[in-house]
C-alpha positions in Angstrom: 9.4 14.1 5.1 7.0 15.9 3.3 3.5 15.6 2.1 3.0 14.1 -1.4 -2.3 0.6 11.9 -5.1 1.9 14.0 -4.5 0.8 17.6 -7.3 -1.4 18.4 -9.9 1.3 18.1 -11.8 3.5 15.1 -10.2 6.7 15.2 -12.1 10.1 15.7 -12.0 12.0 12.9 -13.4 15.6 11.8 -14.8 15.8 8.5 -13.8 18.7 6.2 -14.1 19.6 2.6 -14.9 15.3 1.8 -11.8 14.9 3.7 -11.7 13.4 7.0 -9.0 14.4 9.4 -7.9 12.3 12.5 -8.5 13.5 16.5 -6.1 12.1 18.8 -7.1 11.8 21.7 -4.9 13.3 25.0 -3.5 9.4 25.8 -2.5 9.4 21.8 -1.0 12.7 22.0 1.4 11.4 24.9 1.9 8.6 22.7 3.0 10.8 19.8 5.1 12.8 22.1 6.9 9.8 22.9 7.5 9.5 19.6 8.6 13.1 19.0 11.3 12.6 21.7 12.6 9.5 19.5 13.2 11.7 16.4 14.5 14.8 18.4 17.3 12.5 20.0 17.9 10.7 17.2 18.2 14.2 15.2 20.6 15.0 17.8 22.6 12.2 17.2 23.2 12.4 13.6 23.7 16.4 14.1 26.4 15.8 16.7 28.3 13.8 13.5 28.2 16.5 11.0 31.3 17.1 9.9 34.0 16.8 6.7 34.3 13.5 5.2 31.3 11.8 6.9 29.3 10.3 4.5 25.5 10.8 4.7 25.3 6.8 4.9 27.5 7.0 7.5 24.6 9.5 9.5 21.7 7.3 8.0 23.2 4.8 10.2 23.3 6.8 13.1 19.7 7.5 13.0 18.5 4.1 12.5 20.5 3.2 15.5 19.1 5.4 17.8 15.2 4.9 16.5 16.2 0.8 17.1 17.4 0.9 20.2 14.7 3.4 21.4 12.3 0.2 20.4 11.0 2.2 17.6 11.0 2.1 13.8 12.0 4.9 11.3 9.2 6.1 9.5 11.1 6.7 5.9 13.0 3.3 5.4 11.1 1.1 2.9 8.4 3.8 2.4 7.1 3.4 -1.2 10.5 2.0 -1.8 12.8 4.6 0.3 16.3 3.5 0.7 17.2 5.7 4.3 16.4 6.2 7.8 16.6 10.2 7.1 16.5 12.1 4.0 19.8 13.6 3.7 19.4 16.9 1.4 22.7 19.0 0.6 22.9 22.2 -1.1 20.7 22.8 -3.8 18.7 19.8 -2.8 15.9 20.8 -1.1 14.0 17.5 0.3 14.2 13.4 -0.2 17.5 13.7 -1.1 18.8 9.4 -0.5 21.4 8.4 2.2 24.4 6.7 1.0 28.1 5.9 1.5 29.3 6.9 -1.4 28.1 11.2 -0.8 30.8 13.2 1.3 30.2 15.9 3.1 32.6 18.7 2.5 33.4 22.1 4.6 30.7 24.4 3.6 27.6 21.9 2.2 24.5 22.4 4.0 22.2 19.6 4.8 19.2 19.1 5.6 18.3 15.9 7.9 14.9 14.8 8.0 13.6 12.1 9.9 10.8 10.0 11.4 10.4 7.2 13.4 7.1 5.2 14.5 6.6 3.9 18.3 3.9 2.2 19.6 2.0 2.9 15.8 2.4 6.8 16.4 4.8 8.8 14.5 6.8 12.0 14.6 8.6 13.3 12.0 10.9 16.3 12.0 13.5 18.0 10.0 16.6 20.6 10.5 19.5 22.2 7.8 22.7 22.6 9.5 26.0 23.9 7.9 29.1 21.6 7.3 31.3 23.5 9.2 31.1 27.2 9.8 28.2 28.7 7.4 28.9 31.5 5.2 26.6 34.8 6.0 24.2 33.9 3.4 23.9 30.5 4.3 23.4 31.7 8.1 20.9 33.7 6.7 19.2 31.3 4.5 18.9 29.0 7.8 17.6 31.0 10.0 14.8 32.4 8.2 13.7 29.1 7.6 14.1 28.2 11.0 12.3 31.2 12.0 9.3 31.1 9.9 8.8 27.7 10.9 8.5 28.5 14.6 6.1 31.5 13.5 4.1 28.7 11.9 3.9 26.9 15.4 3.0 29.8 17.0 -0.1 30.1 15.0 -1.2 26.3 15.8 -3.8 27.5 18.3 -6.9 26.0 19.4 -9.9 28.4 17.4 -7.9 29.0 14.4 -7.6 28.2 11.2 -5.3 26.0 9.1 -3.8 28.9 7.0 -3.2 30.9 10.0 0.1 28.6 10.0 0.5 28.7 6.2 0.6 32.5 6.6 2.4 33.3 9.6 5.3 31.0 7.7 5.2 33.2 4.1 5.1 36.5 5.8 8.4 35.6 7.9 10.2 34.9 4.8 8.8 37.9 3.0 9.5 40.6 5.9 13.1 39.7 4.7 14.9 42.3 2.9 16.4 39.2 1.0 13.5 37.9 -2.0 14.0 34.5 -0.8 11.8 32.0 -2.9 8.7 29.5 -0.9 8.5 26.1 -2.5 5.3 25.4 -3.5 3.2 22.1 -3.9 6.1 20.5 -0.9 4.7 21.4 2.6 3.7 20.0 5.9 1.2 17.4 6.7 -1.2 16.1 9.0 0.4 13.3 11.3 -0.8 10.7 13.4 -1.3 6.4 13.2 -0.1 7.4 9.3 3.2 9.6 8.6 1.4 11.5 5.8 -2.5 12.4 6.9 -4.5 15.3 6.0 -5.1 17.9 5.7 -2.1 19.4 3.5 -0.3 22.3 5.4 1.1 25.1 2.4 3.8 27.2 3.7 2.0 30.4 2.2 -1.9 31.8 1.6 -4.2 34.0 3.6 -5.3 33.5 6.6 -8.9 32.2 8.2 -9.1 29.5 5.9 -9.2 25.5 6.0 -10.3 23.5 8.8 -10.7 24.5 12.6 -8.0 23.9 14.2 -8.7 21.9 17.1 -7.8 19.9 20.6 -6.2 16.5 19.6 -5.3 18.0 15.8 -1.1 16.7 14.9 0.5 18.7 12.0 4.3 18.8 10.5 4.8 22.1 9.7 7.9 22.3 7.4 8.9 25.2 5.3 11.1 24.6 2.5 13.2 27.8 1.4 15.3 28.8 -1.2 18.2 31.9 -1.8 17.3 32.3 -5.2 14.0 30.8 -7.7 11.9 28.6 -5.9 11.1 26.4 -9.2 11.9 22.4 -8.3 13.2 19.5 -10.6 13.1 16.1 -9.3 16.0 13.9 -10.3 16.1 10.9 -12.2 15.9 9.1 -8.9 12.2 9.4 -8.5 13.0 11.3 -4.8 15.5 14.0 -4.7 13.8 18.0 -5.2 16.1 20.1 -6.3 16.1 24.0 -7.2 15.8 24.2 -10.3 18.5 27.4 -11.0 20.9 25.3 -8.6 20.6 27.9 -5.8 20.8 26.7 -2.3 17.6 25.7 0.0 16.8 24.7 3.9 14.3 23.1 5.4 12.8 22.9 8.4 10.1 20.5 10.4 8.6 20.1 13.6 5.6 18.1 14.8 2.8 20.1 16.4 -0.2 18.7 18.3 -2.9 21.5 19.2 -3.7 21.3 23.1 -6.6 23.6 24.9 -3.4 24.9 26.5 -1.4 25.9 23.6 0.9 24.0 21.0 2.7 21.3 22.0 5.9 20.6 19.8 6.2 17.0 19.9 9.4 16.8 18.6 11.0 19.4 20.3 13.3 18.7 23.4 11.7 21.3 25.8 7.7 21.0 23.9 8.5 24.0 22.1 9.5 26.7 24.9 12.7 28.6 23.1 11.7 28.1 19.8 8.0 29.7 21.0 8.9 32.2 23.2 9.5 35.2 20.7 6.1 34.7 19.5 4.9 35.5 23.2 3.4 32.3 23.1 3.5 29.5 25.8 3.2 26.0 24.7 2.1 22.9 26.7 5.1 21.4 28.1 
């Protein structure tokens, strides 16, 4: 989900710009992991169930299943009034779209499924767009840019850099595209930690060697939110769903990153981030 209980101790934090960032330490990044592993299955789960004429209730219920009886608790249900376990996004919407029974899924919708779940007062959070069906070649194309820029973001979430290393190594994977595909602005990723929502505020575009160092025991979501045609957003009467404003499609992506001496460590990635990283030439902590 995007940006917009302490366990028995004060956490560290890093100040920066009056805003004070929170330092897990290694024990609280295994902690998180453990969360990670809760969203990635129950991602898995609700993937596995995409098809024509499930409803995205029907896949809500999935998730909240699998985050139960993992003996966690989602993240998004009852957050500032959130109806769902996952935001269910399809098409044109790009983020927060709202589970329900009553919303089909036909051949050829994309959605985007984004979930979180808490564990032991850690959180992960993590988001994926998949095609109803087999995708047509600009949809396939739409997805895996996103997908793509979002792992070039991860690659960038080293030890000794800087926050808009990520922010840029996202925006120039979607502009080496021949395609003028459009970066939403103001929606990005997120610091992450005891809170779902920390700072600082990750922007899926910028120059680099700016913001905060990024350092050891540092979580972020890094989730870039793209769009085939103008990246201008509405939201709908709901007070949640973000939607393109020219009705063109969108896809999102998010992953949970904790920044390790030893390199990245996708949280909510199956294998810590090894496939997804390995184009970038970049080994993450396993």
């Amino acid at each position: 989900m995007t940006a917009g209980g302490i366990l028995g101790r004060i956490p560290l934090l890093a100040k920066w710009s009056g805003r004070m960032i929170q330092i897990k330490t290694p024990h609280e990044l295994e902690l998180m992991r453990a969360a990670g592993l809760v969203v990635a299955g129950a991602i898995a789960a609700v993937r596995a169930a995409v098809r024509p004429g499930v409803t995205t209730g029907e896949l809500d219920a999935i998730a909240e299943d699998h985050i139960r009886t993992a003996g966690a608790v989602p993240s998004f249900l009852g957050y500032h009034g959130f109806t769902g376990s996952i935001c269910a996004s399809i098409n044109d919407e790009i983020v927060h779209g709202i589970p329900n029974r009553g919303r089909v899924l036909a051949a050829g919708d994309n959605i985007s499924i984004d979930c979180g779940a808490i564990l032991q007062g850690w959180h992960g959070d993590s988001a994926v767009t998949v095609t109803v069906g087999p995708p047509s070649a600009e949809d396939a194309a739409l997805i895996e840019v996103t997908e793509r820029s979002m792992w070039a973001g991860l690659a960038r979430a080293l030890a000794g850099g800087r926050l808009t290393d990520i922010s840029h190594a996202v925006e120039q994977a979607i502009t080496a595209e021949q395609h003028p595909y459009g970066i939403v602005d103001h929606y990005g990723g997120h610091g992450i930690g005891t809170e779902m929502h920390q700072d600082p505020h990750v922007l899926n575009y910028g120059r680099p060697g700016r913001g905060p160092r990024l350092v050891p025991g540092l979580a972020l979501a890094i989730e870039p939110m793209v769009t085939v045609g103008d990246p201008a957003t509405v939201e709908l009467e709901d007070g949640w769903t973000v939607v393109t404003k020219d009705g063109s499609r969108a896809a999102h992506f998010e992953h949970s990153v904790a920044i390790t001496p030893e390199g990245p460590w996708v949280l909510t990635a199956e294998d810590g981030g090894v496939a997804g990283l390995a184009p970038f030439g970049i080994t993450p902590r396993t």
